[in-house]
N, C-alpha and C positions, 0 to 999 in steps of 0.2 A: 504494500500500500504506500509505503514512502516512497520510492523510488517515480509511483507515479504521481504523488503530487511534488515533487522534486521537477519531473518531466513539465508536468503544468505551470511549474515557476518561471523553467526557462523558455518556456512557450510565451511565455504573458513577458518577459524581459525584453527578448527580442522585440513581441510586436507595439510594446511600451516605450522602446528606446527613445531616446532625449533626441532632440531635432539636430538636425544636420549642423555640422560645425560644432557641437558639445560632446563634451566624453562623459561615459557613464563605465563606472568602472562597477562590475560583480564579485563578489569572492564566491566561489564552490565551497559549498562543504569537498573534504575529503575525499570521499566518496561516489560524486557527482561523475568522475571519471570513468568508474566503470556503466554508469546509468549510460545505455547508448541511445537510449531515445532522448535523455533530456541533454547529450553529448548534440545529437543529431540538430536539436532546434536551434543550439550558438554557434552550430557551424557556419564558418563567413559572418558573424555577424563582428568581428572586429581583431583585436589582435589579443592571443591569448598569451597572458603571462606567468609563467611557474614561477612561485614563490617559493626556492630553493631554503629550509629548515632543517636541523638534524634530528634524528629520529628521537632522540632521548628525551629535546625539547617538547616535540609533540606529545609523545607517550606521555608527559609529566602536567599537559596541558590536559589532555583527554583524562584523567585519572582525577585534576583537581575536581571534577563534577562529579566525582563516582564512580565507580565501575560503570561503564556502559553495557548494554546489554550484547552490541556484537563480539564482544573478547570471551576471551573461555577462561575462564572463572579460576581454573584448575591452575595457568600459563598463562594471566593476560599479557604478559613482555614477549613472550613465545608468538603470540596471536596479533598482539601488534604489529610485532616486527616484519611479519607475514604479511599481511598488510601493504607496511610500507612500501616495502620493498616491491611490492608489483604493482602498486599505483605511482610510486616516483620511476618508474619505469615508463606506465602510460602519461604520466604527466609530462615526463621529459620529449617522450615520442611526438605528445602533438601540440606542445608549447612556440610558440612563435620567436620567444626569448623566455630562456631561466635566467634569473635575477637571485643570485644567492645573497640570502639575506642571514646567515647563519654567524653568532656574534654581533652581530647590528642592534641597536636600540630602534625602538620606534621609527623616533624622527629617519635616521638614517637610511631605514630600509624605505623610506616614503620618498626620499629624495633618491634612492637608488632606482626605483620603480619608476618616477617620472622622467628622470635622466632615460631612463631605456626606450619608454614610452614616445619621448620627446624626439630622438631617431629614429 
């Protein structure tokens, strides 16, 4: 059921997008990569950028909330790492520019994103 209101988001981004000449930036959940229909709706619709993070950061972000339900309970470092590791794959595959932001504060990684952007 998520994945297809996930799909409906990016469906309604694209055909909401901000008028000609403005940028409208989206962040994907995580996950979003493997959704191929809600992949299929932002295709062309602008420059995709991979927000290059290291895994330990993530895992430590996703844990502040709780366990989440897709990790196994048993290994959730095990099941993350799984994870990551074939979606920063897909992510790298169809990103237009990775932008590694990994040790960057904030500020940094938003001025590294617009620098990339801006070429």
């Amino acid at each position: 059921g998520f994945q297809s209101i996930e799909a409906e988001a990016a469906a309604s981004v694209v055909q909401d997008r901000a008028p000609r000449g403005s940028c409208l930036i989206v962040a994907l959940g995580g996950g979003t990569i493997e959704n191929g229909s809600a992949m299929s709706h932002l295709e062309g619709s602008g420059v995709f950028v991979y927000l290059l993070q290291d895994e330990a950061t993530l895992f430590g972000r996703i844990l502040a909330g709780g366990l989440p339900p897709f990790l196994d309970t048993e290994d959730p470092r095990a099941t993350f790492s799984e994870l990551f590791c074939r979606r920063d794959a897909l992510y790298r595959e169809r990103a237009d520019q990775v932008v590694d932001i990994r040790n960057m504060n904030t500020a940094d990684a938003l001025s590294a994103v617009v620098q990339t952007i801006e070429r």
